[in-house]
C-alpha positions in Angstrom: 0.0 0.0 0.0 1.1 3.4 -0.5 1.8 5.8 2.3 -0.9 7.4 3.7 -0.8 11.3 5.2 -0.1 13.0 1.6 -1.6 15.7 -0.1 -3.6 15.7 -3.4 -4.5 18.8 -5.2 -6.9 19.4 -8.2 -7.2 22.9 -10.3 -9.3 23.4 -12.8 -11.5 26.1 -13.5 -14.4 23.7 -14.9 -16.5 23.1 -11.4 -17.6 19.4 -12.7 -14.4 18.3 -14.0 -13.0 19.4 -10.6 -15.6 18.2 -8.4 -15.8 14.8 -10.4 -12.0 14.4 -10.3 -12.3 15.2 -6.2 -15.6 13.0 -5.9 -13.5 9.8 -7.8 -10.7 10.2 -5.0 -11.9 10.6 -2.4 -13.9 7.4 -2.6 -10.6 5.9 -4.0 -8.4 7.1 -1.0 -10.7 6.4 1.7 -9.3 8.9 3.7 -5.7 7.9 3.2 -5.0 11.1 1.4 -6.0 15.0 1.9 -8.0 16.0 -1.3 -8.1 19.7 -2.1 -9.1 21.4 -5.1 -8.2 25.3 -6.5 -10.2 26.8 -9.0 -7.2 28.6 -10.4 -3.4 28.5 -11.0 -3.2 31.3 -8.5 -4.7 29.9 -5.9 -3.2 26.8 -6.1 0.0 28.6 -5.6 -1.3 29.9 -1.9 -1.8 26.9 -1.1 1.7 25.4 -2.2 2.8 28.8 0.3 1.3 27.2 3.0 1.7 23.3 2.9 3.4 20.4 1.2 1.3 18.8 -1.9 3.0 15.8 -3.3 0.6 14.8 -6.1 -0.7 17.9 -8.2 -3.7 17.1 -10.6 -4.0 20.5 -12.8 -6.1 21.5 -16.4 -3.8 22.9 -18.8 -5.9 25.8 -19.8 -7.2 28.1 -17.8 -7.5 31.9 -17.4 -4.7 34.0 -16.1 -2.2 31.3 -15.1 -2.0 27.5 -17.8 -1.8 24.5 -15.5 1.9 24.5 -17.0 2.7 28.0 -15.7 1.4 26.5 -12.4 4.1 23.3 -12.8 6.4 26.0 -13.0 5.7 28.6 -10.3 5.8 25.3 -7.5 9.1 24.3 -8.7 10.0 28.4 -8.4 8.7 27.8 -4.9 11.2 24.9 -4.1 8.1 22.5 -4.2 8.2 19.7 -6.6 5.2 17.7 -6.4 4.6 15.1 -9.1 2.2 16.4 -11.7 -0.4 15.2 -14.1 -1.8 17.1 -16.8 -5.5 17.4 -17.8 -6.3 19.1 -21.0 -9.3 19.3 -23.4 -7.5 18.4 -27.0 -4.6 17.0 -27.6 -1.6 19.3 -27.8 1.7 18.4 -29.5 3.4 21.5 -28.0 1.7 21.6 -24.8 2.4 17.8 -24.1 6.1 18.1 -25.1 7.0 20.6 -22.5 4.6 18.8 -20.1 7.2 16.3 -20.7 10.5 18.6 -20.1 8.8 20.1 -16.6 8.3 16.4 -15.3 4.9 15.9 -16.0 4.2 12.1 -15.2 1.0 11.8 -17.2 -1.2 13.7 -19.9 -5.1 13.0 -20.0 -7.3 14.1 -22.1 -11.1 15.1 -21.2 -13.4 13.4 -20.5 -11.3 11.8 -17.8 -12.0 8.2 -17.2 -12.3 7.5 -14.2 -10.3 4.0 -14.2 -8.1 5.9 -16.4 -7.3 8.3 -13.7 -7.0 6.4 -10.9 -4.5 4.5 -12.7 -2.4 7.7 -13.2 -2.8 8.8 -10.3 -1.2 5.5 -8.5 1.5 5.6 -10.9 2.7 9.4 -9.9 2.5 8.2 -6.5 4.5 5.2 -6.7 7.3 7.8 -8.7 6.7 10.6 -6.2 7.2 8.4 -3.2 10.6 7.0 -5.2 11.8 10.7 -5.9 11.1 11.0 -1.9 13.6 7.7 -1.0 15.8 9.1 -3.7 16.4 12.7 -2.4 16.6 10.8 1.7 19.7 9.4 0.1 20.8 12.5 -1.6 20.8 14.0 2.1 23.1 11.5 4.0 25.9 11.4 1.5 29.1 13.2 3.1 30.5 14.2 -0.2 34.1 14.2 1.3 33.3 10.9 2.2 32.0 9.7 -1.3 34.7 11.2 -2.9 37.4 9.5 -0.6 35.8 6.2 -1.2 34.9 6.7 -4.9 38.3 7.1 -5.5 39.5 3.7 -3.0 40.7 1.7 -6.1 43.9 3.4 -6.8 44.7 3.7 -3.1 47.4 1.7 -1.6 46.5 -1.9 -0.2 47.3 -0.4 3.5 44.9 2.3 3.1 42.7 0.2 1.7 42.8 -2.2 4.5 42.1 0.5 6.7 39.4 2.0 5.4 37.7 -1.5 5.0 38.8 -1.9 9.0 37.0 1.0 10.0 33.6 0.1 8.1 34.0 -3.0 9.6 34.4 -1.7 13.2 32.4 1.2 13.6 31.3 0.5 16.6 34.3 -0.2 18.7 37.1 1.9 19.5 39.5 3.0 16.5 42.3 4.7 17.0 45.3 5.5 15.1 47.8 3.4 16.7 45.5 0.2 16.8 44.4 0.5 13.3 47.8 0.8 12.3 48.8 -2.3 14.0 46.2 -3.7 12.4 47.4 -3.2 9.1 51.0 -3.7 10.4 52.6 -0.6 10.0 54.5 2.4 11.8 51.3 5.0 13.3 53.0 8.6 12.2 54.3 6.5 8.9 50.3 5.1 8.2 49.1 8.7 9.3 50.9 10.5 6.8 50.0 8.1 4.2 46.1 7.8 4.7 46.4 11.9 4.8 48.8 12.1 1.4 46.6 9.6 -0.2 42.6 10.5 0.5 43.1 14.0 1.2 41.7 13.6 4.5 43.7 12.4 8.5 42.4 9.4 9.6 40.4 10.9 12.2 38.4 12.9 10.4 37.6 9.9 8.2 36.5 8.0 11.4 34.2 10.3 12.3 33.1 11.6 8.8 32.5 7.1 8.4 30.8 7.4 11.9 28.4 10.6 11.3 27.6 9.0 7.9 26.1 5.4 9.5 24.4 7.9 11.8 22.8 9.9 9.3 21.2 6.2 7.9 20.2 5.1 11.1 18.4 8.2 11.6 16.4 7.9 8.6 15.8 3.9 8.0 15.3 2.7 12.3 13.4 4.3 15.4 16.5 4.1 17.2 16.8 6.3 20.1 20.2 9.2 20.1 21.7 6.8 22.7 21.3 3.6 20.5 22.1 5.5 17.5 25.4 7.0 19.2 26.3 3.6 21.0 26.1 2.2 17.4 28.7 4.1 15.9 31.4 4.1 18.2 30.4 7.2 21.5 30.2 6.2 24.6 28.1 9.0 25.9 25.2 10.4 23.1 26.4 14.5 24.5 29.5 13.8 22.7 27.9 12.0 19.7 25.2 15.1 19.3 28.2 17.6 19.4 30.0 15.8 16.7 26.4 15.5 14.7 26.1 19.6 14.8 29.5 20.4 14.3 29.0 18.1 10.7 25.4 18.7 9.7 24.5 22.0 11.3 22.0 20.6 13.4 21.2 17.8 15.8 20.4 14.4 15.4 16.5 15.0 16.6 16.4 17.7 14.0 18.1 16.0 11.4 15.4 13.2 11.3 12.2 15.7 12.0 13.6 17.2 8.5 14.8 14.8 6.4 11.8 12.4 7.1 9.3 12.0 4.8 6.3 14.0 4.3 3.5 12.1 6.0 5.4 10.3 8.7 5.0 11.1 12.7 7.9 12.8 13.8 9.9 10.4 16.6 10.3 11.8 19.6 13.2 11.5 21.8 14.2 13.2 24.6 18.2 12.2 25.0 19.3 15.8 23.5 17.3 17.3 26.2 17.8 15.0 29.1 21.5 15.0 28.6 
């Protein structure tokens, strides 16, 4: 099943196209979704102001403002919410840039009503992949990536290391035992893992550390204290310093904002009891 908790809007200046389009979902959705309708471009655009909308359903002609215009002036709002177009006659021209904005579907009036619910499950299914897709985006450390993108032409030490650390993320690893590990002088293995990824040791520990942190955060309900035992801190007041000092902002707020539209915050109180 599809997450429930989203938003669906319809605009359309025709009151029984919009109503019939709002009647057809809302017996579809079954209150799983929020159903609102706009009768113009404009007013759709107030309410992209005040909320999130993840599925917009939009006639292409209409006064003042097109339904494409619209597509446009939510992406110039930093919302991007999956789109489908609705249009009266088939448009060569209008359908092509449809296209280019990211349109996911193009129907043509009289909207059937198996039809639409069939397009309207499909931009779901692609908006809720476009939401997994930009969670990931967010917990990539690109000094990280790029360090381990460019592994293969490392020595076989550093190599070893690095593999070591992944490994051992949640026990202690400093630089003289992972050097031992690997069976080589600490200052000697130091300089080389520096020379080599561009980055000392350390900071690759904790970068490695913050990263499995960021992906706890999103994919479990782990508590801070879990979440910081996990990846190496003894005490979570040293893990959430760490975490701002990185990201700019705690562990708690990290989640709130990079979770999903839809889902219930998690609550836990280890930054404030701390």
């Amino acid at each position: 099943m599809i997450p429930s908790g989203k938003t669906i809007l319809i605009v359309d200046d025709e009151p029984l196209t919009r109503d019939g389009i709002r009647k057809s979902l809302e017996a579809w959705s079954i209150g799983r979704y929020t159903i609102l309708t706009c009768i113009s471009g404009s007013e759709a655009l107030e309410v992209l102001r005040t909320r999130p909308v993840h599925l917009l359903i939009t006639d292409i002609r209409m006064p003042e403002m097109t339904g494409l215009q619209l597509v446009e002036g939510a992406r110039s709002l930093g919302h991007k919410p999956v789109a489908i177009i609705i249009s009266g006659h088939p448009d060569f021209a209008y359908a092509q840039t449809a296209i280019e904005l990211g349109v996911v579907n193009y129907l043509l009036k009289p909207v059937q009503k198996k039809r639409l619910l069939e397009a309207v499950e499909q931009a779901l299914r692609i908006e809720e992949e476009r939401g997994r897709v930009e969670a990931m985006e967010k917990m990539v450390d690109p000094r990280l990536m790029q360090a381990k993108t460019e592994e293969k032409i490392y020595s076989a030490p550093v190599r070893q290391a690095m593999q070591y650390v992944e490994e051992h993320l949640q026990e202690p690893l400093g630089m003289s035992e992972v050097a031992g590990h690997i069976h080589l002088n600490p200052s000697y293995f130091s300089a080389l893992f520096k020379e080599q990824t561009g980055i000392t040791f350390s900071e690759y520990v904790t970068r490695s550390r913050i990263q499995k942190a960021k992906e706890l955060l999103l994919q479990t309900r782990l508590t801070i204290a879990d979440i910081s035992e996990q990846v190496g801190y003894q005490t979570s007041k040293y893990f959430i310093k760490l975490f701002k000092e990185y990201e700019g902002t705690s562990p708690n707020q990290y989640r709130k904002l990079t979770a999903q539209d839809g889902e219930p915050p998690i609550e836990d109180p280890t930054e404030t009891s701390k």
